[in-house]
TIMI-2910 file (N, C-alpha, C, CB; in pm, 1 decimal, decimal comma, always signed):
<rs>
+----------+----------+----------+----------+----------+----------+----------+----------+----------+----------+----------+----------+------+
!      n_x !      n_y !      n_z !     ca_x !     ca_y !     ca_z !      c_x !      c_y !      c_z !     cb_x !     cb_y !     cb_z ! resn !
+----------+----------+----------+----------+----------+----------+----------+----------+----------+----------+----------+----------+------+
!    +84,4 !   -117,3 !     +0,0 !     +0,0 !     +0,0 !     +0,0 !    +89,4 !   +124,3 !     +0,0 !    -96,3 !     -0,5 !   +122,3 !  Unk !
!    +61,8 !   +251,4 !    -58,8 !    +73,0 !   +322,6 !    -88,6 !    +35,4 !   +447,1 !    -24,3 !    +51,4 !   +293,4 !   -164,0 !  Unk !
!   +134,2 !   +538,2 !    +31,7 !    +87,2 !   +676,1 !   +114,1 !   +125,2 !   +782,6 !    +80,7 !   +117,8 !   +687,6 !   +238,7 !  Unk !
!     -8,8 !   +941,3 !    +79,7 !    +48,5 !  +1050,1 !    +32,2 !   +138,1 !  +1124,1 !   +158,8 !    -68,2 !  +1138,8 !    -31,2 !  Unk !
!   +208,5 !  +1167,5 !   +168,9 !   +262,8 !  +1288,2 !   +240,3 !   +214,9 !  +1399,9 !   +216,7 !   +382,7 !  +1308,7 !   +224,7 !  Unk !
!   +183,8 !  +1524,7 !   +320,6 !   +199,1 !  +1678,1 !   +267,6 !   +268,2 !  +1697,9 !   +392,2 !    +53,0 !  +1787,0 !   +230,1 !  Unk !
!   +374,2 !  +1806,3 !   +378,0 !   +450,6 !  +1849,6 !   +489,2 !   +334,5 !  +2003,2 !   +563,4 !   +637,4 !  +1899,5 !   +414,6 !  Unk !
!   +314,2 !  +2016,3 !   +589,4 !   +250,9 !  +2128,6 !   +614,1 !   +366,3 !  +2221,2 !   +728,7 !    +90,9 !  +2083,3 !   +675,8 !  Unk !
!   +353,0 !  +2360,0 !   +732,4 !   +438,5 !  +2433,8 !   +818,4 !   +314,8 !  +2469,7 !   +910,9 !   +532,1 !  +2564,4 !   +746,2 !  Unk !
!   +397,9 !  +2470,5 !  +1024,9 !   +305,5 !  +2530,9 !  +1167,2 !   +191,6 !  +2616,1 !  +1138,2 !   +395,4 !  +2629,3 !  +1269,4 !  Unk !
!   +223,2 !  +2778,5 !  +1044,2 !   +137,7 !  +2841,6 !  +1037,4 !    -11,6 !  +2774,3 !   +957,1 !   +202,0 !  +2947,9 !   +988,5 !  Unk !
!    +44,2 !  +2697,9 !   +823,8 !    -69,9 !  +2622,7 !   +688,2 !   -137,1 !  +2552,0 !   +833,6 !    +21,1 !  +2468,5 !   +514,9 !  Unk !
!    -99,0 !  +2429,5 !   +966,0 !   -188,7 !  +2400,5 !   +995,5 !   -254,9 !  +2440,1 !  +1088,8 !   -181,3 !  +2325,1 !   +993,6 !  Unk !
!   -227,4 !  +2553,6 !  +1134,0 !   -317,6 !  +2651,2 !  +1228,3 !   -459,8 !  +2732,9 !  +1125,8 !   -188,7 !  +2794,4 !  +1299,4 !  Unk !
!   -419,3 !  +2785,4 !  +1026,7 !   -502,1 !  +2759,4 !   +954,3 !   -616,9 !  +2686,9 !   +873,4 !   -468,7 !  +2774,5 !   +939,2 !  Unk !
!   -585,7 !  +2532,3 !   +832,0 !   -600,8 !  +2442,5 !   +836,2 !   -744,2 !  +2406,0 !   +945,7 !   -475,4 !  +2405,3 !   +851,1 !  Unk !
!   -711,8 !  +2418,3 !  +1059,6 !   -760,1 !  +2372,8 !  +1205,1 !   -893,9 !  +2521,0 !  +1239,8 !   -580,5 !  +2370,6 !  +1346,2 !  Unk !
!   -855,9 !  +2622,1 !  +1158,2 !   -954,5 !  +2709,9 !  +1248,9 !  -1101,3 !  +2737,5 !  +1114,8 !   -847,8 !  +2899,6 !  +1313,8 !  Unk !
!  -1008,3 !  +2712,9 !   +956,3 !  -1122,0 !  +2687,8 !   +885,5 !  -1224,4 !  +2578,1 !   +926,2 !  -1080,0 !  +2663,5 !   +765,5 !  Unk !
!  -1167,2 !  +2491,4 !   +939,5 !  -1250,3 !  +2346,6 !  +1016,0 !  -1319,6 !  +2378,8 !  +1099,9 !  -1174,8 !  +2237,1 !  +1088,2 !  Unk !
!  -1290,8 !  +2431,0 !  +1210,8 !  -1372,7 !  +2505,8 !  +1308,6 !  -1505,4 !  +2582,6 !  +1312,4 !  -1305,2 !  +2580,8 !  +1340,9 !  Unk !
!  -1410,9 !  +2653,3 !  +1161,5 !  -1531,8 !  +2799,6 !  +1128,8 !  -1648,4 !  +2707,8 !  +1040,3 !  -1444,5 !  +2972,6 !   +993,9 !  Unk !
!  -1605,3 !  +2620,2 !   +998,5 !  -1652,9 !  +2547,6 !   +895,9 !  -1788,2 !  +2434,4 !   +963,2 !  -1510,6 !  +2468,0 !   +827,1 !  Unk !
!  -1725,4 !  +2378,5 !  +1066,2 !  -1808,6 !  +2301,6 !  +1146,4 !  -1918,1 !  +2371,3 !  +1226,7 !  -1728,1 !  +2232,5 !  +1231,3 !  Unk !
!  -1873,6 !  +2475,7 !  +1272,5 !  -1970,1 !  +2594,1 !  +1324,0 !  -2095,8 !  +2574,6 !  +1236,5 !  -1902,5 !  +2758,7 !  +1302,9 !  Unk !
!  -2043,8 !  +2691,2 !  +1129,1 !  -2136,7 !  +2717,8 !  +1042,6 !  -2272,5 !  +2593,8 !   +999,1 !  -2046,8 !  +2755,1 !   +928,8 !  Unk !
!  -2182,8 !  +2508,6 !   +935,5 !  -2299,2 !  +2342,1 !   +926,1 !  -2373,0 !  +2317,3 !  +1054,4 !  -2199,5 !  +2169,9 !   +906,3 !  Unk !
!  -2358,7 !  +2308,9 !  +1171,7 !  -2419,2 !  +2317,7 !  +1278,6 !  -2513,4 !  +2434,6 !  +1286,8 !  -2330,1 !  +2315,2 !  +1371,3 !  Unk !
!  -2470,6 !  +2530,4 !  +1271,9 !  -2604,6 !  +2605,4 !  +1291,4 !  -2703,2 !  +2654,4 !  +1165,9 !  -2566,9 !  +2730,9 !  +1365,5 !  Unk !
!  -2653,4 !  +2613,1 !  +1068,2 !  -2740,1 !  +2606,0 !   +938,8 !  -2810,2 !  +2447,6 !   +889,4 !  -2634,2 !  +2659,6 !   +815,0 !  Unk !
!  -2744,6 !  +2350,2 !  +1032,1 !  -2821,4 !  +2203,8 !  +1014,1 !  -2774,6 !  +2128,9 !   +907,8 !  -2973,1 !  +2213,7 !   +988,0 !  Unk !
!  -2639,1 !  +2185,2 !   +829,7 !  -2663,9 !  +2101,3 !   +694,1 !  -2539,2 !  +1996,9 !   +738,5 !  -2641,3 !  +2202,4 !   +517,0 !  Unk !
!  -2518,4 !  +1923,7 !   +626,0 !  -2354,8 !  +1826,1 !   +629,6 !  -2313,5 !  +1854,2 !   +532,3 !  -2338,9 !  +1661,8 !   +634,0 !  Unk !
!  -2196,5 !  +1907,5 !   +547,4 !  -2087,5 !  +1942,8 !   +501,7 !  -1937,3 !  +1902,3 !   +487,3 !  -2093,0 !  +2015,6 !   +540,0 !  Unk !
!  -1858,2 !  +1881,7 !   +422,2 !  -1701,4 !  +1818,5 !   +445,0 !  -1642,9 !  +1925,8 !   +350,9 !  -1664,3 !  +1630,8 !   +389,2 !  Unk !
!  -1534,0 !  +1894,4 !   +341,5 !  -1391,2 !  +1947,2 !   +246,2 !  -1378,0 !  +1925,4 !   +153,3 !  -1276,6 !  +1919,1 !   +264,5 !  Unk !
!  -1231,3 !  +1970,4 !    +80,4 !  -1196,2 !  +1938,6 !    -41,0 !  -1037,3 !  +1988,4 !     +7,5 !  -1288,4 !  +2015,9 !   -175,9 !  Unk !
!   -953,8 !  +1922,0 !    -43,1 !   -846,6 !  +1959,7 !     -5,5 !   -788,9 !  +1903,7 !   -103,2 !   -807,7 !  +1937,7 !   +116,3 !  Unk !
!   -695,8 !  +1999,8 !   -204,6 !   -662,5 !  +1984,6 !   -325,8 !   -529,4 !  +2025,0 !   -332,1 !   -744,7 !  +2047,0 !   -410,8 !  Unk !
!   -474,8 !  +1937,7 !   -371,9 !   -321,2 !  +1971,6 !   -434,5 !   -267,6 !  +1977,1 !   -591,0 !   -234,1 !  +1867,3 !   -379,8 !  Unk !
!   -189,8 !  +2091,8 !   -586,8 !   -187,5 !  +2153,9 !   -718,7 !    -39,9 !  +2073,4 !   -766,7 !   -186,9 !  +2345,5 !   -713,2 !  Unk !
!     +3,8 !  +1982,6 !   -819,7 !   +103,8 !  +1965,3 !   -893,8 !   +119,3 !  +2020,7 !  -1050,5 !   +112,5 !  +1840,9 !   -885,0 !  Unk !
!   +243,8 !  +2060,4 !  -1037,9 !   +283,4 !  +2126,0 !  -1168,8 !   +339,9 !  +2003,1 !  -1257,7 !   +403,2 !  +2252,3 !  -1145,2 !  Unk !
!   +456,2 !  +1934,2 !  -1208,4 !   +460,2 !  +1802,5 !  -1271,8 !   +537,1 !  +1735,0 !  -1182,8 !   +514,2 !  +1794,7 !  -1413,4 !  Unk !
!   +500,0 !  +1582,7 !  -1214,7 !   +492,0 !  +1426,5 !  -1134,7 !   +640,6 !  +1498,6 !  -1049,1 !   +518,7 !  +1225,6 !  -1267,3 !  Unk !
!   +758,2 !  +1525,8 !  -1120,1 !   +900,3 !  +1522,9 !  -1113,5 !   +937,1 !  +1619,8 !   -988,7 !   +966,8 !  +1570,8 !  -1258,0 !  Unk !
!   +813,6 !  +1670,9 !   -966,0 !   +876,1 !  +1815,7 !   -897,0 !   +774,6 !  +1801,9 !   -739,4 !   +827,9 !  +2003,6 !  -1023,5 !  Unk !
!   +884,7 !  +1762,8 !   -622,3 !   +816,1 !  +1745,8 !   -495,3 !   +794,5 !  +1881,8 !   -414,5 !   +897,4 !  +1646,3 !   -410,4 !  Unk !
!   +776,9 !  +2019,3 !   -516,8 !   +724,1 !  +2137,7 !   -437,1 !   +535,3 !  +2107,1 !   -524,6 !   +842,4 !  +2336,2 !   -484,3 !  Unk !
!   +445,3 !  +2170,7 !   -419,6 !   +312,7 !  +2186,5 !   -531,3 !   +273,4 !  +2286,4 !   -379,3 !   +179,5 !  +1998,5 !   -603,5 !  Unk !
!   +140,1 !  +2343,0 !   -437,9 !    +33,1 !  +2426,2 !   -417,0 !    -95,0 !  +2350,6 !   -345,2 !     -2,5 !  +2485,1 !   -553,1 !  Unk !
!   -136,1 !  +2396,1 !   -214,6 !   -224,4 !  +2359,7 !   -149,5 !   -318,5 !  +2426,7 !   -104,5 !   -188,8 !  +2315,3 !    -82,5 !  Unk !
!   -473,0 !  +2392,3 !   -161,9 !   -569,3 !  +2479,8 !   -154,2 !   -708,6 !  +2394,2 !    -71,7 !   -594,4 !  +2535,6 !   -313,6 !  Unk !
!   -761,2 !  +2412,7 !    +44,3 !   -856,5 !  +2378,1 !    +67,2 !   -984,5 !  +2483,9 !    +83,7 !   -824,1 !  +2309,1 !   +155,8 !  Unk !
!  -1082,7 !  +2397,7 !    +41,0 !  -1265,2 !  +2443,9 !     +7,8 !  -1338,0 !  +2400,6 !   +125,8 !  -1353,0 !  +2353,9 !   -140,5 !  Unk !
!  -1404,1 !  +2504,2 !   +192,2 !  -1503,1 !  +2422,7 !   +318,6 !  -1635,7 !  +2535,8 !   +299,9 !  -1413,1 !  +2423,7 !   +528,7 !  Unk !
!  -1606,7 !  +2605,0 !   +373,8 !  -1687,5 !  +2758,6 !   +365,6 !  -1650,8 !  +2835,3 !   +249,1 !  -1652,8 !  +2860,9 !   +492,8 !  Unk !
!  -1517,7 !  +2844,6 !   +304,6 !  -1373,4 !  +2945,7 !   +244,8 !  -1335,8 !  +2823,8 !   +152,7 !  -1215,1 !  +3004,8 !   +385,3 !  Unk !
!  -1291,9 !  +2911,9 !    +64,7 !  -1151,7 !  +2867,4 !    -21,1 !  -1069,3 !  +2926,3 !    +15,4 !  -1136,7 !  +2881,4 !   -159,0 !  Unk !
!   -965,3 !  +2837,1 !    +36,1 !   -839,3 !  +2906,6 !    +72,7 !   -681,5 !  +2870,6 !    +30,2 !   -843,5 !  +2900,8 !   +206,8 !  Unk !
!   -634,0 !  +2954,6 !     +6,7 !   -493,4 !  +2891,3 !    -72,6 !   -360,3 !  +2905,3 !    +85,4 !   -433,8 !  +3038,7 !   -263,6 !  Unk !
!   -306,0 !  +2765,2 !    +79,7 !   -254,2 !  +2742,8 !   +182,1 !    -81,2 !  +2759,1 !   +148,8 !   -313,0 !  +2607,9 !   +230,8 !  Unk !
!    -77,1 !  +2814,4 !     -9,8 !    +55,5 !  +2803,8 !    -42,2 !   +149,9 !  +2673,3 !    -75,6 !   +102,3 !  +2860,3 !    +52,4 !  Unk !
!   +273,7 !  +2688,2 !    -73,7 !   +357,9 !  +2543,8 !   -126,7 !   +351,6 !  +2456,0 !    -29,3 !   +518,1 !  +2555,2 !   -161,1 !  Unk !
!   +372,9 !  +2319,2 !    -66,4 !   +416,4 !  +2253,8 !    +57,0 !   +506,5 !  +2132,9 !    -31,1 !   +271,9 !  +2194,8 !   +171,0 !  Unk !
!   +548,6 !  +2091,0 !    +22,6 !   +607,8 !  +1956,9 !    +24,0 !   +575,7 !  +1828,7 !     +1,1 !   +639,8 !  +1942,4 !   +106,5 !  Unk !
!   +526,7 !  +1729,8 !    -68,9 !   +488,9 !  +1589,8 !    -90,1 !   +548,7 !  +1509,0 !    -80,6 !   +452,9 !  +1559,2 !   -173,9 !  Unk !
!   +547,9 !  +1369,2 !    -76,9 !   +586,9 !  +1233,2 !   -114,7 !   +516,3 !  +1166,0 !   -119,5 !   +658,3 !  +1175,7 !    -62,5 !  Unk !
!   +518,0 !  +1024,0 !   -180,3 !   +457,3 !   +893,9 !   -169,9 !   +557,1 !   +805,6 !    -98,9 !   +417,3 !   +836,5 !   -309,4 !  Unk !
!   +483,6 !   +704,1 !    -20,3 !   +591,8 !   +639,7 !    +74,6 !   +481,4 !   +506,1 !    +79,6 !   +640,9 !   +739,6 !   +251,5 !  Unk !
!   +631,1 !   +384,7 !   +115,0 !   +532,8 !   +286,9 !   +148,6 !   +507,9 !   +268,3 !   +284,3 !   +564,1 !   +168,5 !    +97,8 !  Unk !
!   +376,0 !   +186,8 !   +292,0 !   +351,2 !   +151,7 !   +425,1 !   +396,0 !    +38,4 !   +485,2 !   +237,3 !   +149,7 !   +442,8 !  Unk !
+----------+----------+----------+----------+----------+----------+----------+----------+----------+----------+----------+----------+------+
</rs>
């Protein structure tokens, strides 16, 4: 089996953690169900920098991060 990595930096997952928050709020008091999208932007296969953007409420661009695939 097969695993993604994203490195995230301190600040991307403080961010990360308070959209979720704001995000879970909101569905709670509007009653609905709701989840994410958390999307990574690769430019190509070769290149372990890419672009990280997650969708909840907000869209939000979380900037570069870091990847790998690793085994388990």
């Amino acid at each position: 089996m097969r695993k993604l990595e994203i490195t995230l930096t301190e600040e991307q997952y403080q961010h990360i953690v308070a959209e979720r928050s704001y995000g879970n709020r909101a569905n709670l008091e509007e009653e609905t169900f709701g989840g994410c999208d958390i999307c990574l932007h690769v430019g190509s296969p070769d290149v372990f920098t890419a672009s990280l953007e997650m969708k909840m409420i907000n869209t939000i661009d979380l900037g570069e991060v870091d990847w790998k695939f690793s085994k388990i």
